[in-house]
Phi, psi and omega in degrees: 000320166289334188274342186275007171280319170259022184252334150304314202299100168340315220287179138231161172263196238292319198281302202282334163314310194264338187268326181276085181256332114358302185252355172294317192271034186265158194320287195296322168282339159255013164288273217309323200268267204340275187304355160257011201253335190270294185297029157259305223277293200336303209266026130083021188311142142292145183260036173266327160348278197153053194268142203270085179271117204280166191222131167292125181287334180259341187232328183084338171327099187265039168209063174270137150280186183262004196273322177259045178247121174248195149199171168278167183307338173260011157095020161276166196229140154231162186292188182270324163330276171325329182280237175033296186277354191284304182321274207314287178344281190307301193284027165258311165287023158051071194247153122274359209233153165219111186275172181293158177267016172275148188249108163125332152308059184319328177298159166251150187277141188303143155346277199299338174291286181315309168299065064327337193251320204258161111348126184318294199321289185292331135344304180278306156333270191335295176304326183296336195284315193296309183324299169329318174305280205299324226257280215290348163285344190279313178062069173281090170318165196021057199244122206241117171254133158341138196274318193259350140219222183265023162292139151214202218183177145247117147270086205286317158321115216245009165254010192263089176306335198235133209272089167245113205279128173292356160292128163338334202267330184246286189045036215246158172242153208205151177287088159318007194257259173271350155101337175286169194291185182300115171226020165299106055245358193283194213247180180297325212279304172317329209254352172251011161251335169302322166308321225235336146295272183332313182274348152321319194271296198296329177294329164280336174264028150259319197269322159297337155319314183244051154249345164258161177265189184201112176308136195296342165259331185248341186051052154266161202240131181212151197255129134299125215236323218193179091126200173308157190274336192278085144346107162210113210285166177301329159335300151120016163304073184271160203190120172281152204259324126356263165279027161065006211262155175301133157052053180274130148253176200292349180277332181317316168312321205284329182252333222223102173294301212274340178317311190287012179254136178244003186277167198249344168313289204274350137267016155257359179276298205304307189320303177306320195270004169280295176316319168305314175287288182330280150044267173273329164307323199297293180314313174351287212312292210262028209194355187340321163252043163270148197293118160318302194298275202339308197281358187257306172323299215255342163291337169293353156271279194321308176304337182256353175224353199269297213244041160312298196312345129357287185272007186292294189275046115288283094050248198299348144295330164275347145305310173307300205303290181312331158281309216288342201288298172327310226283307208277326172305331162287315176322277178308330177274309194284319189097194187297335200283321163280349192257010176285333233257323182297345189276305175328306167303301176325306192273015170238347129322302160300318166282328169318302184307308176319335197249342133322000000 
């Protein structure tokens, strides 16, 4: 009677649940401990009691309960650790499906396990995703979604241009068309030359900013054309005109190396290539969603006609250097006659470009 009570017995025991893992995780066996296992929680065991302890399939951690069990449709079980971490992996990995962790296991672990395992927050992430899946797998005509969030609606009407989304959450309205916020009565086309002015206008009076300066005291604002860096306003204010600094005297040159360049060409060309990145940050912040390429187009316009003039006092000091080098290497093999014909060419070079 005893052995055919224990040759009956669903249960299996403890060496063969941990020595045998092959035959612990086979199917029929892990139904039979999952349904003995709901009857210990139903009927309320103690736990000094003779309590049934699971081996995670995926960690092997064999002193799981049963209450921290999950399983696939095929009975293998793992702890919630592992369901948890497997979930967060695949949806991070833009997953709709979450399969069993056993290798060899076509199934997916369930809905209903998982909302048991994950955080509400990521639960809901999840349904918003399948939902998303199921609509663009439906191949729903006139079917239009929200730019900002995953709502979308059917419109059967194709004249009706404007979106108005019924998430609680959103509630933004939008151009079925072009995606953009609302701009009836204008046209797509108006609202994307107006956008495309507006960022012209704001990249250039940020980059005209900075070439001018402005006083620390009166706060008048002035360009430099010529002359010393040392700034001084009628205010009675002094100030460098390079590094901006306060309250100066000529040892400030003295100590300060890039301070000491007085052409103002070459210093407002840094200033504008500062000022351009800066710029486009700027606009970013407030603009996130603007076309990148478009804002590289049109700062590469701005940089190439407004402010050519930039490389103007540059140019010609690096010209100067490269004849002088010529004219004495001529000088020295040729004698006077060539490094004359060449200084010549040179100044006449020079008033062109000046006069440019």
């Amino acid at each position: 009677m005893k052995r055919r009570h224990e040759a009956s017995s669903p249960l299996p025991s403890k060496r063969r649940m941990t020595g045998n893992r092959n035959s612990y995780n086979s199917n029929e066996r892990g139904k039979q401990t999952i349904e003995k296992g709901k009857e210990q929680l139903a009927s309320k065991t103690k736990p000094n009691e003779n309590v049934i302890k699971m081996e995670c399939c995926c960690c092997f951690d064999d002193q799981c309960n049963f209450e921290d069990i999950c399983s696939c449709p095929s009975g293998h079980m793992f702890c919630k650790t592992c369901v948890l971490r497997s979930t967060e992996a695949a949806f991070n990995a833009m997953k709709v499906s979450f399969p069993c962790l056993e290798s060899g296991c076509d199934t997916n672990i369930s809905l209903v396990t998982i909302q048991k395992v994950v955080p509400s927050d990521l639960f809901t992430k999840i349904i918003r995703r399948l939902q998303e899946v199921e609509v663009q797998q439906a191949n729903i005509a006139n079917i239009v979604h929200c730019p900002s969030c995953p709502y979308a609606c059917v419109m059967d009407n194709l004249e009706d241009k404007l979106l108005i989304c019924q998430n609680p959450k959103c509630r933004k309205e939008s151009c079925r068309i072009c995606k953009k916020p609302n701009h009836i009565p204008l046209r797509c086309s108006e609202v994307e030359s107006q956008s495309h002015t507006a960022m012209r206008t704001f990249l250039e009076n940020y980059i005209a900013e900075a070439v001018v300066r402005k006083c620390h005291r009166c706060k008048k604002r002035f360009v430099k054309s010529k002359g010393c860096n040392m700034m001084t306003c009628p205010c009675g204010a002094t100030s460098c005109y390079v590094c901006r600094g306060k309250n100066i005297k000529y040892s400030h040159f003295m100590r300060s190396t890039p301070c000491r360049d007085t052409d103002p060409d070459v210093i407002h060309a840094r200033d504008i290539q500062t000022a351009a990145m800066s710029a486009k940050a700027e606009y970013l912040k407030t603009h996130p969603d603007a076309n990148r390429r478009e804002m590289d187009k049109v700062m590469n316009d701005i940089l190439g006609t407004k402010y050519k003039f930039s490389l103007s006092g540059v140019l010609p000091t690096l010209l100067s250097i490269l004849f002088g080098i010529v004219l004495g290497l001529c000088f020295i093999l040729y004698g006077w006659k060539q490094p004359f014909f060449l200084l010549m060419i040179y100044h006449i070079y020079n008033q062109l470009f000046q006069n440019e």
